[in-house]
C-alpha positions in Angstrom: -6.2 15.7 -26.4 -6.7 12.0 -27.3 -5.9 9.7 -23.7 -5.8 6.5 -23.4 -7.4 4.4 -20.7 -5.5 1.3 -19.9 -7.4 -0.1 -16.7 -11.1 -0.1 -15.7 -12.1 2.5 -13.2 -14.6 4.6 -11.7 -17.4 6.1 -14.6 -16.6 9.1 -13.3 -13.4 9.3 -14.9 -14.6 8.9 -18.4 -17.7 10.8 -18.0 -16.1 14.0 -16.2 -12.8 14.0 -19.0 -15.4 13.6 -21.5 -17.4 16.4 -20.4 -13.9 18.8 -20.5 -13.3 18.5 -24.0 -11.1 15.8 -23.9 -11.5 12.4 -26.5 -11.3 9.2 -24.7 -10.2 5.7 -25.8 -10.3 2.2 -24.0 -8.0 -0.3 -24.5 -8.7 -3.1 -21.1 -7.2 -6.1 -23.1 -4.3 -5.7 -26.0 -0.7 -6.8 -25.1 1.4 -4.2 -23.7 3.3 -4.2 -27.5 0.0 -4.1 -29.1 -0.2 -0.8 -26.8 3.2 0.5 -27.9 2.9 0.0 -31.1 0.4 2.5 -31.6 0.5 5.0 -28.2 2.2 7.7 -30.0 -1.4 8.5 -30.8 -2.4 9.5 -27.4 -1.1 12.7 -25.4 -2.8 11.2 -21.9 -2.4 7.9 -20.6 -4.9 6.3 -17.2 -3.4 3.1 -15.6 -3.6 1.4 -12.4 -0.8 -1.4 -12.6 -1.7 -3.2 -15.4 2.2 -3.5 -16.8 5.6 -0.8 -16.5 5.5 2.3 -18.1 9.4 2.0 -19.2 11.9 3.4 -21.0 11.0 1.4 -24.7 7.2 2.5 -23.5 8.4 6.2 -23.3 10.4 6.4 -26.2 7.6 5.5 -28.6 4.8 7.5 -27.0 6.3 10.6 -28.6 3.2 13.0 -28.1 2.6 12.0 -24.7 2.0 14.9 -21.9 0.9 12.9 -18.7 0.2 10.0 -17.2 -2.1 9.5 -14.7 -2.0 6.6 -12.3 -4.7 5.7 -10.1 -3.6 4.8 -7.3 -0.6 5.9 -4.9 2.3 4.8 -5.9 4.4 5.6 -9.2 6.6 2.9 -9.1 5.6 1.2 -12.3 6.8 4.1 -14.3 10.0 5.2 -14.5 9.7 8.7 -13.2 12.9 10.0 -14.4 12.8 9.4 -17.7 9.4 10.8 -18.1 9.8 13.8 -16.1 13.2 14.4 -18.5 11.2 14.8 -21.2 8.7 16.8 -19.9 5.7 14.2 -19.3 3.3 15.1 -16.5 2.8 12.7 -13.8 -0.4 12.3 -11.9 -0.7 9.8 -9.1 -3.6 9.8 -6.0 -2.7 9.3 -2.9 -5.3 11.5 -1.6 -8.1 9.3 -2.8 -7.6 6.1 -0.7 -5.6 7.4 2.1 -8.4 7.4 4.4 -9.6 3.6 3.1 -6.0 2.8 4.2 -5.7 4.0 7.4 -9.0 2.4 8.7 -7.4 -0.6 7.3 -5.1 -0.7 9.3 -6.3 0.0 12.4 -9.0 -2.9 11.7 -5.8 -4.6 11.2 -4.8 -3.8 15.0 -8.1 -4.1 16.7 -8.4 -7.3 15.0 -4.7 -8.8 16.3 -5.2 -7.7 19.9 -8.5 -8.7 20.3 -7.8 -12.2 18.3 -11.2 -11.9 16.5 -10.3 -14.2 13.2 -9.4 -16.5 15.6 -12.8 -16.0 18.3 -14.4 -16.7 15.1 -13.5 -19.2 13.8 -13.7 -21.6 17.3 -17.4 -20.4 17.5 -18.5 -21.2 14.4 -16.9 -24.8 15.3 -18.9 -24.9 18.2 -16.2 -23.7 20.9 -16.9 -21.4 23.9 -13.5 -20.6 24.7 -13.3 -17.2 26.7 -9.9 -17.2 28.5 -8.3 -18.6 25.2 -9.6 -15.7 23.6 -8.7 -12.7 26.5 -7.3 -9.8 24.2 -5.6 -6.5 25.2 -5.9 -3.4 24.9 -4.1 -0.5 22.1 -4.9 1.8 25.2 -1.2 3.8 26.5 0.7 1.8 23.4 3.4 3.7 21.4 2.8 3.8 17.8 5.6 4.1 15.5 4.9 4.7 11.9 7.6 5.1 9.4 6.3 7.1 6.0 5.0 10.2 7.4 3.2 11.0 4.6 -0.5 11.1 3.0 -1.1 7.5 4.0 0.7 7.7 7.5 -0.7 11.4 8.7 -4.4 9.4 8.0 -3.3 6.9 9.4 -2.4 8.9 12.8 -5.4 10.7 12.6 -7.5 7.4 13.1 -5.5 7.4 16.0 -6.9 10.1 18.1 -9.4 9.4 21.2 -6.9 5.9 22.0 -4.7 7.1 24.6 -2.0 6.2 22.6 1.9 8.1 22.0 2.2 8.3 18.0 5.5 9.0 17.0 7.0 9.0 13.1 10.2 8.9 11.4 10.9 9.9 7.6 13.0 10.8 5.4 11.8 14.5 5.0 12.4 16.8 8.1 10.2 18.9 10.1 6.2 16.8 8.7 5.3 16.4 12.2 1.9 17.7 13.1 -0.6 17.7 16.4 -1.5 13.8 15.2 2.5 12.4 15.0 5.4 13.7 16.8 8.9 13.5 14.4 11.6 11.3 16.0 14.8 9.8 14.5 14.8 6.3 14.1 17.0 5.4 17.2 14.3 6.7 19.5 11.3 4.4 17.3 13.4 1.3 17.6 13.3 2.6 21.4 9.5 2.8 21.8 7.1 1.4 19.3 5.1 -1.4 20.5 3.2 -1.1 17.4 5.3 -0.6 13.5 3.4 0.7 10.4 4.5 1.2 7.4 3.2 3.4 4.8 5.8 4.1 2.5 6.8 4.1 -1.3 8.8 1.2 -3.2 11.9 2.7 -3.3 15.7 1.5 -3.3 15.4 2.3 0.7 12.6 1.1 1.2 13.0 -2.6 -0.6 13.8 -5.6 2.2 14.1 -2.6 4.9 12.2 -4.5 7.4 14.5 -7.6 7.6 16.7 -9.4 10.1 19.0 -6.6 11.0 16.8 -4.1 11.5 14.3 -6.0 13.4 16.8 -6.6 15.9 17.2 -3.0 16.5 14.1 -2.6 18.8 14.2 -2.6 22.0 10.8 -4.4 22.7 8.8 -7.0 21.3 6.2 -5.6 18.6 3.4 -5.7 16.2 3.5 -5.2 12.5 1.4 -3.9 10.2 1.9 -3.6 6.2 -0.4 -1.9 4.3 2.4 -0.2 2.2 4.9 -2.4 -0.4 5.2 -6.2 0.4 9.1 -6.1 -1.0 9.5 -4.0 1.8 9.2 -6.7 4.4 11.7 -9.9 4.0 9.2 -12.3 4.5 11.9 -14.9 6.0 13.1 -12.7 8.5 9.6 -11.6 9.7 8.5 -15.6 10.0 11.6 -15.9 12.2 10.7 -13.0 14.2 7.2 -14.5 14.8 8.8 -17.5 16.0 11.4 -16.3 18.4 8.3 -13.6 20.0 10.9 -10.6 18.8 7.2 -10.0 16.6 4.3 -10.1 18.3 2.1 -10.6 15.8 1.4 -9.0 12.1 -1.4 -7.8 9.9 0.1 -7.8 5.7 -2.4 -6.3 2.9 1.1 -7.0 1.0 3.2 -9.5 0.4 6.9 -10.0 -0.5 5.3 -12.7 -3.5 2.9 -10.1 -4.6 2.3 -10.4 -8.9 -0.3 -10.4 -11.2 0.0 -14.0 -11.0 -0.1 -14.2 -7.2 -2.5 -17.2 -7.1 0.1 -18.9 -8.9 1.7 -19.4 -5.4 -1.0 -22.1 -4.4 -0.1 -24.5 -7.6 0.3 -27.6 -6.3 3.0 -28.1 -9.4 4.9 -24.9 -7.8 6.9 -24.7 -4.8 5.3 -22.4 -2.3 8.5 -20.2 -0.3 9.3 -22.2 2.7 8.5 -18.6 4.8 5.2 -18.0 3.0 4.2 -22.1 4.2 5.0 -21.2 7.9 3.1 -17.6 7.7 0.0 -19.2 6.4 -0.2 -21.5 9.8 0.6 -18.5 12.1 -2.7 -17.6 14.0 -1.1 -13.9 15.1 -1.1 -12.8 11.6 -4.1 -11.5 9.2 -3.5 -11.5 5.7 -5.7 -9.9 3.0 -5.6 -9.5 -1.0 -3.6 -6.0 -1.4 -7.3 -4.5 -0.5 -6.4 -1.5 1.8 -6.8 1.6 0.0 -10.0 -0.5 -2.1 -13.0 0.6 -1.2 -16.0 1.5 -2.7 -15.6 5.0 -1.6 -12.1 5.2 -2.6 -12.6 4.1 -6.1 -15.0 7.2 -6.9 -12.0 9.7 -4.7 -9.2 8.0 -6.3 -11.0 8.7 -10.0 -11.9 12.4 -9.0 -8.3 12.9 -7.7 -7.0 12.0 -11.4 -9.9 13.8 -12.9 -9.4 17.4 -10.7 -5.3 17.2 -11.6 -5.9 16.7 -15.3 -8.2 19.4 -15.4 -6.1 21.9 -13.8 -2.9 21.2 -15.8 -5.1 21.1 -19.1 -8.1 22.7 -19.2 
């Protein structure tokens, strides 16, 4: 079986598919029509996010079996169509799970204990305690909605804080001794703290906006290190302005591309929202870096690796 490796990963990946009889081919540069124009050679593709696996893609990969994405989410391929005909699909949520869960709890720790912020005035030469007086995730509720492989890590991290972790999702009946299931009515009730830690879906896509922001009871924290689209980013400014959010760590963005830098062209109009979250000193940003770790680019590569060679070999 030929497979064709869109994206740079972990040696491993190569070395271990190589070793299993199976011929490998790197392609890190060509035009995604270039790619198409000659992928009905390959039964295997390995991407990351590079560009869609669509419908046209599909159509002219005519020998392929799977694809393999690493990473956790699918939502650059259109699932349907490739399950309807019979392609494999191999994703690895398993392999950064971990990475993101500690990210964001660093996320939390960081917030309440305003340590961007502590650092900064020190470095220019300030003392300032009282300014700096933090509190504590000790007897907080923690509501996480996605109660899957990112959010049971994520609860996990939890133990040993004196902390109430509840969950909603869509699936019934996935709590376990880290989360306890609720409907969403009673998380709206609760949560001081939100994270998210779901898929890009149709449900999930501008879910955290002005509506449903108003639906809880108390003033809270948020913390993204899901989908940016899933948070409207105008909605969550506003919140942040009025106190209904406390304060927010985002390892996504609503703006999130390829070309995300493209934001900070002066010759380009930066979103109005995106302007006013950059000045907010109760929120932490960072590059889309959650599940990227050192250690989770070798698990996420071995995930892939260990799926392939069970269907195949």
């Amino acid at each position: 079986m030929k497979i064709l490796h869109l994206d740079t990963n972990h040696p491993l990946l190569l070395k271990q598919l190589q070793e299993a009889g199976f011929q490998n081919d790197e392609n890190y540069t060509a035009t995604k029509e270039e790619i198409q124009s000659k992928i009905e050679n390959y039964h295997g593709i390995i991407i990351r996010s590079r560009f869609a696996i669509d419908k046209p893609f599909i159509d002219k990969a005519k020998n392929l079996k799977f694809i393999g994405r690493v990473g956790a989410g699918l939502e650059n391929i259109d699932i349907n169509y490739a399950e309807k005909l019979g392609i494999q699909l191999f994703n690895a949520p398993e392999g950064n799970r971990n990475a993101v869960a500690e990210h964001a709890l660093g996320m939390i720790l960081s917030l309440f204990n305003k340590l961007n912020q502590a650092d900064q005035s020190v470095r220019q030469g300030k003392w300032l305690r009282e300014e700096h007086r933090g509190i504590e995730l000790d007897g907080k509720t923690i509501g996480i909605i996605g109660y899957g492989n990112m959010g049971k890590a994520f609860a996990r991290k939890l133990r040993g804080f004196n902390v109430e972790v509840i969950c909603y999702d869509i699936i019934d009946d996935i709590e376990n001794s880290d989360a306890t299931q609720v409907q969403i009515e009673e998380l709206f009730k609760k949560t001081d703290i939100l994270s998210l830690h779901t898929p890009q879906t149709s449900e999930t896509m501008n879910m955290v906006n002005k509506a449903f922001i108003q639906k809880f009871k108390k003033p809270f924290w948020l913390i993204n290190t899901a989908r940016g689209k899933s948070v409207v980013t105008k909605d969550l400014v506003d919140a942040l302005h009025k106190g209904k959010i406390l304060g927010a760590g985002l390892d996504v963005l609503e703006y999130e591309k390829s070309s995300f830098e493209d934001l900070f062209n002066p010759k380009k109009d930066m979103p109005q929202a995106f302007q006013e979250l950059l000045k907010m000193d109760n929120v932490i940003l960072s590059p889309h870096v959650a599940g990227w770790t050192i250690a989770s680019k070798e698990k996420l590569a071995q995930t892939i690796v260990d799926k392939i060679k069970t269907a195949f070999c």
